[in-house]
N, C-alpha and C positions, 0 to 999 in steps of 0.2 A: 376512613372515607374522606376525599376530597369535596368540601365546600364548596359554596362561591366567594366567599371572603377569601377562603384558600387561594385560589387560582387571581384575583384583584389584586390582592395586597403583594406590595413588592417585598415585604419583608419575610415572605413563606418560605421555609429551610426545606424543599423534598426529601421525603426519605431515599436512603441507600438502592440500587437497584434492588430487586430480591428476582426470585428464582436460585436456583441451583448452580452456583459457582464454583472453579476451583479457586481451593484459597490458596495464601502465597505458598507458607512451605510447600504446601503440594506441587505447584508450580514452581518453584524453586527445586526440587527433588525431582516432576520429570527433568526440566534441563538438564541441572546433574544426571541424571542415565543416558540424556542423548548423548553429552559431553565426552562420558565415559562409554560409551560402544561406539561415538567415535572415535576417540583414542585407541581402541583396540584395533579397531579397520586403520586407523593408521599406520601404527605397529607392522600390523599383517601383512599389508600392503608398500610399506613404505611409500608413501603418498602422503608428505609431508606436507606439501601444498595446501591439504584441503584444509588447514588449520594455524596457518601464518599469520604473521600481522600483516602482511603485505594481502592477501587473501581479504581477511576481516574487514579492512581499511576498504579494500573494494567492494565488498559487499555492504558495508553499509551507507557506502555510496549511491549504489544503487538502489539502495532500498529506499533511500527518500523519495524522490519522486512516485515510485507505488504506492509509501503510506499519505504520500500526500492527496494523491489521488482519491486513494482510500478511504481520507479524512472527508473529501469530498461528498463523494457517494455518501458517507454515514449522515452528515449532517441533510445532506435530502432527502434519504429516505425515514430517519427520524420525524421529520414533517411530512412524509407520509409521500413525495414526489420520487419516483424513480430518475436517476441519473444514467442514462446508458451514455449520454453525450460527453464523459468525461474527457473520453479520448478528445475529441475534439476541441474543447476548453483549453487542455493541456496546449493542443497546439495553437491557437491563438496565444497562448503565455507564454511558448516558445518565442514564436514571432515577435510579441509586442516587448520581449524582454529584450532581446537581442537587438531589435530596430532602436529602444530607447538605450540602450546601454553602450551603443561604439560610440552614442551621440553625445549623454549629458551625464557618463559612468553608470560604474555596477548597479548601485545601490535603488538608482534610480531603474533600473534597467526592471531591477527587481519589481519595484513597485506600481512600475505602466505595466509588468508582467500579469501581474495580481489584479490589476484593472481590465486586463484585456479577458482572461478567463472569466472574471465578474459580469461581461458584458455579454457573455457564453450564455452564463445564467444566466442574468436578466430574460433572454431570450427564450430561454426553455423556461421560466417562468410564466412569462408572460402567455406560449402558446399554450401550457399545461394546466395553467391555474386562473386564467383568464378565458381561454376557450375550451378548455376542456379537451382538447386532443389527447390521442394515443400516448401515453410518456416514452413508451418503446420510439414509437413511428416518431417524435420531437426529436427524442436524443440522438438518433442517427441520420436527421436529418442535418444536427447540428454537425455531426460529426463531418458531413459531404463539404457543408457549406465552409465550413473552419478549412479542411484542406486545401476547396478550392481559393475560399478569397486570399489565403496565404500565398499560396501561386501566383494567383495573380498579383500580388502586391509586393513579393520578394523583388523581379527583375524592378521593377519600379523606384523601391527603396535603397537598393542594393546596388546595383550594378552601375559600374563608376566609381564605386569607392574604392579603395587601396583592399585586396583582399576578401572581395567582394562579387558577386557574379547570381545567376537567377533564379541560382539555387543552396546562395551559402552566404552566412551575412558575414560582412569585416570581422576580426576578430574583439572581444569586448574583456576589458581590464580585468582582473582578477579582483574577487570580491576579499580575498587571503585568510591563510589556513592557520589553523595553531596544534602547537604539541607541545604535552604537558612536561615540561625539560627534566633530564632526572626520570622520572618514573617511566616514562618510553621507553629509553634504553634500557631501563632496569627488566622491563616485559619482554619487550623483544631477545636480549639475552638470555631468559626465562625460557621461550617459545623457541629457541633454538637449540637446546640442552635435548629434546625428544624427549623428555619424560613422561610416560602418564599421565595422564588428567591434568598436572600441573600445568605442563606448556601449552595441555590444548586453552586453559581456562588462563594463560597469561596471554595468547595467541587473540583469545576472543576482547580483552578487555584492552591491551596493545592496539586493536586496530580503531578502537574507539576512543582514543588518545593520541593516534598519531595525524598526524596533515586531515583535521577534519578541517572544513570550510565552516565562516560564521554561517552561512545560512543554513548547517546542517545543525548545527545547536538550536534554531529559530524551531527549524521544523520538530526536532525532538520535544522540544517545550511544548510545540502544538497538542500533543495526544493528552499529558494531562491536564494540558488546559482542556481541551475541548473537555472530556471527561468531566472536569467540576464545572464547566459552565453548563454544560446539558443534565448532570446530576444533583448538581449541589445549588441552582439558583430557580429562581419561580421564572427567568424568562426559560429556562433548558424545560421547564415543566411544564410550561405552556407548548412549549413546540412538539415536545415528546407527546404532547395530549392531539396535535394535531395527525400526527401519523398513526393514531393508535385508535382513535375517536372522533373523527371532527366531528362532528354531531353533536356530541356530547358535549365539547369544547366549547363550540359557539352558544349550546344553552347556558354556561355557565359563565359565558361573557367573554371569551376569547376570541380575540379578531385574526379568523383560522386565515385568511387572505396575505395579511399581515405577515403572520410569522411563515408560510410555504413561502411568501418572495422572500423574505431576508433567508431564509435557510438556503433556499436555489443559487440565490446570488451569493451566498459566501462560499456556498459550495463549490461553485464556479473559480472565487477566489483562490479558492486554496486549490483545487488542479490547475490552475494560471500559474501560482506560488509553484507547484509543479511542474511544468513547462519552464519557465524562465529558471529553474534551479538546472534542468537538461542545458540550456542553452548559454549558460552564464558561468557555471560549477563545472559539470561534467564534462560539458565540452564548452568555449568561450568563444563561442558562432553559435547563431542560427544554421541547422542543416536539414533541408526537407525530407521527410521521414523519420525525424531522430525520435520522436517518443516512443516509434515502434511498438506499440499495442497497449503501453503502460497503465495507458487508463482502464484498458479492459481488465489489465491483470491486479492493479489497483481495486477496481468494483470487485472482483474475486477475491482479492485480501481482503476487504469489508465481510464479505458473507462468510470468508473462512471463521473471522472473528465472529460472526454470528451478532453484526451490527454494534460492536463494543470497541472505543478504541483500545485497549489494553489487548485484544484478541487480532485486532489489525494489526499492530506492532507490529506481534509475533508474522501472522504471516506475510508482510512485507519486508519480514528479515530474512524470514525462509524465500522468497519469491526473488527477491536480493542476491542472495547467499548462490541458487544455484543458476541465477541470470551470470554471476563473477566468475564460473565455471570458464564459461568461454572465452574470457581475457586471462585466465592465465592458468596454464597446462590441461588444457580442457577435456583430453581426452584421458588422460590418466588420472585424473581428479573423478571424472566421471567414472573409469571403469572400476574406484576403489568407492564408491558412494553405490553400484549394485552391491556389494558385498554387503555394507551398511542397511542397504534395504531390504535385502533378503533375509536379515536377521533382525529390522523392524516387521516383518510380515510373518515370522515363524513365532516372533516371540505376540506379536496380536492373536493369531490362529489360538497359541497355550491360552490367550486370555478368553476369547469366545470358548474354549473348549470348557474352562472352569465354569463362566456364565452358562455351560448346556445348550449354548448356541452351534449347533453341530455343522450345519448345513456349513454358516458362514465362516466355521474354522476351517472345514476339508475347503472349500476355495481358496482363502488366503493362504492355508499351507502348501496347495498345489501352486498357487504364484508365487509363493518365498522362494519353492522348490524350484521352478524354473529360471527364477531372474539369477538364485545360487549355479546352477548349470550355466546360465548365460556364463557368470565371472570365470568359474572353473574351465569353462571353455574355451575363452578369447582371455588373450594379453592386452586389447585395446577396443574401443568404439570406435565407431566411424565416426567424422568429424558432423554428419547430421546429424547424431543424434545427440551431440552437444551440442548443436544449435537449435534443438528441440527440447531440451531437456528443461527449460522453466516454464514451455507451456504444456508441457508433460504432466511435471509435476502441479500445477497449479489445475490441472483435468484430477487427477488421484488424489489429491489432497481437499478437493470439494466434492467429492465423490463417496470419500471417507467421511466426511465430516456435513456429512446432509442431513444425516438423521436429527442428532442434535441442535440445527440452524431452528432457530424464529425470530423471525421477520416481523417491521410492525404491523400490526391486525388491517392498517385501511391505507400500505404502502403500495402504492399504484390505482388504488381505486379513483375512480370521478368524485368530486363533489362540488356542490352546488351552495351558494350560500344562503341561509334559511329550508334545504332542504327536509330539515329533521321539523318543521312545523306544520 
């Protein structure tokens, strides 16, 4: 049991999360099976694509800015504040990245980025934790107001300069990429041989080595840090106590005020940190619309993880993975990725079957059974439904994984301070 001394003393070590975890081999061993049934769909299909370095390399391009996003959302709703505003954050970090960055470089660009999301939060702090509004009704007001005041203030910023216009900022210096010499090519050679499992698993470790940008190392470092600062320090246990308790937290002398802004406001951060990685990385302009729903899909990578970043990772690699679909061979990529899913969905059905779970095996083998007729049937997808397919996936994959989601115990609720007296 947690004390008061506990919670006071800076020097208090929290223990490990607990609950029912997979541990690593386990999580090492699924991979290995995805790996390897997708290597067979490859095979089958010849749909080399879905397992290139050049694939990988874009997919976990992508995939930053959702985990960043991701990282967002976790860190405020750990203090107990819902973030639906992330989208909007993002796009203040787009803008304020790209406006400081054609001006005074990358680097810089980065960091009014980070300021400008920050300022997001502040804002949804202040209405949520100050006045006690709706956190839904805040975040999407945020989200109105971020699109608008970027409108209005691109032609302003923008227009006049060299490459510039009122809806696209000049272009902004490269922040530059590294690959690890030697061992790229040694992968990439690997990943083009088509071997089993081997190329697919030189294909995956090739694209995380090849032309990554320094601020995708920044953002990787984020997850475990965040991770040991919210688990392994007395301020992560104070914050976690605010989203889980605050009642509890203020008797025992936590100043719950306190850590909800600083949570809200890094929050904000680090989807800024996401936006200005869109606008700087991705692409090296500001362009109006470019985050394209990221923060939403990012708050989705959060829940898939079930509030963990090690479980956001993952789904912002998957979220990544099949957004990359539509930059390169998209429709063939996709129609060898039903095959793949029809033989995730038969081989789930045997596993409810063995749990005695009946109902929900005859449905997932009747959807294996049809997305399998889908492939067998057609040679190709329509070019829609590659460009639906990561908010496709990101519906089925939180759909599947709801049972097992907790959230913290008083994430969205009001509070008051001195309420619990």
């Amino acid at each position: 049991m947690t004390t008061v001394t506990d919670l006071n003393q800076p020097t208090l070590q929290p223990a490990a999360p607990t609950g029912r975890r997979m541990s690593w081999p386990v999580l090492l061993l699924v991979i290995a099976g995805a790996l390897a049934l997708t290597s067979i769909v490859r095979i089958i299909t010849g749909a080399d694509g879905i397992t290139n370095v050049s694939q990988m390399s874009t997919a976990l391009q992508l995939a930053v800015p959702i985990g960043l996003a991701g990282l967002g959302g976790l860190w405020a709703e750990r203090a107990g504040v819902v973030n639906i505003g992330l989208e909007g954050m993002m796009i203040l970090g787009t803008w304020f990245g790209a406006w400081a960055g054609f001006q005074w470089g990358p680097w810089t660009g980065v960091l009014v980025g980070i300021l400008g999301g920050a300022i997001g939060g502040l804002l949804h702090a202040i209405v949520t934790v100050s006045f006690n509004v709706n956190h839904i009704v805040s975040g999407v007001a945020i989200n109105i107001l971020a699109l608008g005041a970027t409108r209005y203030l691109a032609p302003l910023a923008f227009e006049g300069h060299t490459g510039g216009s009122a809806k696209q900022s000049p272009p902004v210096d490269s922040l530059g990429n590294f690959t690890v010499p030697g061992l790229s090519d040694a992968l990439t050679d690997l990943n083009a041989k088509g071997w089993f499992f081997i190329s697919d698993v030189a294909g995956l470790l090739g694209g995380l080595i090849t032309n990554v940008s320094w601020l995708t190392l920044v953002a990787v470092a984020l997850i475990p840090g965040t991770w040991w600062i919210l688990w392994r320090t007395a301020f992560g246990l104070r914050l976690r106590s605010c989203g889980e308790n605050p009642v509890a937290a203020e008797s025992l002398g936590v100043n719950v005020y306190k850590y909800k802004y600083l949570a809200v406001i890094i929050s904000g951060g680090l989807a800024g940190l996401g936006g200005a990685f869109l606008s700087i990385v991705a692409n090296p302009f500001y362009l109006e619309g470019q985050t394209s729903g990221r923060g939403y899909i990012g708050l989705a990578a959060m829940i898939f993880g079930n509030w963990m970043p090690g479980g956001l990772a993952i789904g912002a690699g998957l979220f990544g993975y099949t957004d990359s679909l539509n930059l390169r061979g998209g429709s063939e990529n996709v129609h060898a990725l039903l095959l793949l899913g029809a033989m995730l969905l038969i081989i789930g059905a045997i596993w409810a079957a063995v749990r005695k779970k009946w109902i929900q095996a005859a449905i997932t083998l009747v959807v294996g059974g049809l997305v399998l007729a889908w492939y067998l049937g057609t040679n190709e997808v329509p070019n829609q439904v590659v460009s639906a397919t990561p908010y496709v996936i990101t519906l089925v994959v939180l759909a599947l994984s709801a049972q097992r989601l907790r959230m913290p115990k008083a994430d969205g609720m009001p509070y008051r301070k001195g309420q619990g007296t």
